[in-house]
N, C-alpha and C positions, 0 to 999 in steps of 0.2 A: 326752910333752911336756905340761906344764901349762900355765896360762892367762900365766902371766908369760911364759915361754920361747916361747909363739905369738905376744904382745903384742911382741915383741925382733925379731918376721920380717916381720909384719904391718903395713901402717899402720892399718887399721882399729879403730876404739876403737867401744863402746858408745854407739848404741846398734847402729851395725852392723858388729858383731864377730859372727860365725857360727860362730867354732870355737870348742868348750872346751876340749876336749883332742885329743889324735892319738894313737893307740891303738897304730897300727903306720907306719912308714917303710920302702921299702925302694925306695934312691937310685938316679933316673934309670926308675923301674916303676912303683911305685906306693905311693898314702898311705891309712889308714884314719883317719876323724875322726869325731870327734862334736860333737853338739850339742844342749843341752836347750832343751826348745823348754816357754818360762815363761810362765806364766799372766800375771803381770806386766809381761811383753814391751810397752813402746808399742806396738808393731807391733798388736797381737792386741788392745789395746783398741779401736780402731777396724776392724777386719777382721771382722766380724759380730759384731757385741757378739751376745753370750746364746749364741753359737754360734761361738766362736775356732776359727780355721782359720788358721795357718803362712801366709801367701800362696806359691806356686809360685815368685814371682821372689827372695824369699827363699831357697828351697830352692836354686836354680840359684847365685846369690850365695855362701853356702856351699860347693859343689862349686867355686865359681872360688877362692875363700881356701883352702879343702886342696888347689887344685892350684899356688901361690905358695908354699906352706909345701915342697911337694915340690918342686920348682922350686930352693928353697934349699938343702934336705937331698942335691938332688943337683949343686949346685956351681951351678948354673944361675943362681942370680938372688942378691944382694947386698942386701939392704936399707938400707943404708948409702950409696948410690950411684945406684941402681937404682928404678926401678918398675915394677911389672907391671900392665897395663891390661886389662880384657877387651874383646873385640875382635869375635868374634860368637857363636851358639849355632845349633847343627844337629839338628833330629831330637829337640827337647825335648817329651817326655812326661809329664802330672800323671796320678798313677793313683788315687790315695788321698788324703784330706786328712792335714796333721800335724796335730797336735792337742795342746794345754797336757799337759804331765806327761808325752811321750814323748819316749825320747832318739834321737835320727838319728842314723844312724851312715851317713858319709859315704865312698862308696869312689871312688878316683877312680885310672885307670889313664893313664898319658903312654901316647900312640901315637907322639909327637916333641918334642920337647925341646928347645930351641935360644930363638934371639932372637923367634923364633916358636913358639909350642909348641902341638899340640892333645892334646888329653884326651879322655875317655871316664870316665862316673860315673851312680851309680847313690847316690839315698837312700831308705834303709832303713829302720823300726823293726820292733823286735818279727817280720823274718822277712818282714813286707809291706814292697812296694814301692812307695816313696809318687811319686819322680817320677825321672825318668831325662834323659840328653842329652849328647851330644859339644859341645866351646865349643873356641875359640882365643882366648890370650892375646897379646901384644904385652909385650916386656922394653926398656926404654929408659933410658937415661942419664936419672937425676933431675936436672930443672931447677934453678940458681942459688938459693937463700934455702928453699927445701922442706927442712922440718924433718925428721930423722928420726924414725922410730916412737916 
């Protein structure tokens, strides 16, 4: 899936859009994504100038957006209709910083699926594991005059 086809599921636009692409789907299990993490980033010009570091609540943000893209792929959520909320985080672990010029590769497993859904995910570069945690979403009827994506 490329950035147009994630921008059709997602509401999220730049600057906080965390997927680029999704590498792999496989509906109602689980999503693999990525995301370059850019020197250019607003985020990372104020997050220790001279020394850019991803922030961790970025990372977990990302694991919640490839878990709405799965959510879709597996009939579960509508963007057209629909909004998925995050709702809380369990068991969140930063292990590594990310860092400008690496790509994450985001994996994120459903444990449940429905109008409530929890996950399970893990981000990755390069084979290190930069930060990890289980979250639940919230799917609800999109409010009157809310624009689609």
């Amino acid at each position: 899936m490329d950035a147009v086809q994630i921008q059709n599921i997602l509401p999220h636009r730049y600057p906080f859009l965390f997927i680029d692409r999704v590498v792999e789907v496989v509906p109602g299990a689980s999503i693999v994504a990525e995301h370059l993490v850019s020197n250019s980033s607003p985020i990372l010009q104020g997050h220790f100038p001279g020394n850019p570091i991803l922030p961790g609540v970025v990372q977990v943000e990302a694991m919640a957006q490839a878990a709405i893209i799965l959510a879709h792929a597996s009939g579960q959520f509508d963007p057209a209709t629909q909004l998925c909320y995050f709702i809380g985080i369990q068991n969140a672990k930063f292990r590594a910083p990310a860092r400008p010029g690496e790509v994450l590769r985001i994996e994120v497993t459903a444990e449940r699926m429905g109008s409530i859904g929890k996950f399970s995910a893990q981000v990755s570069a390069d084979g290190q594991v930069k930060s990890s945690g289980t979250f639940t979403a919230i799917i609800e009827k999109k409010p009157e005059g809310v624009p689609n994506a």
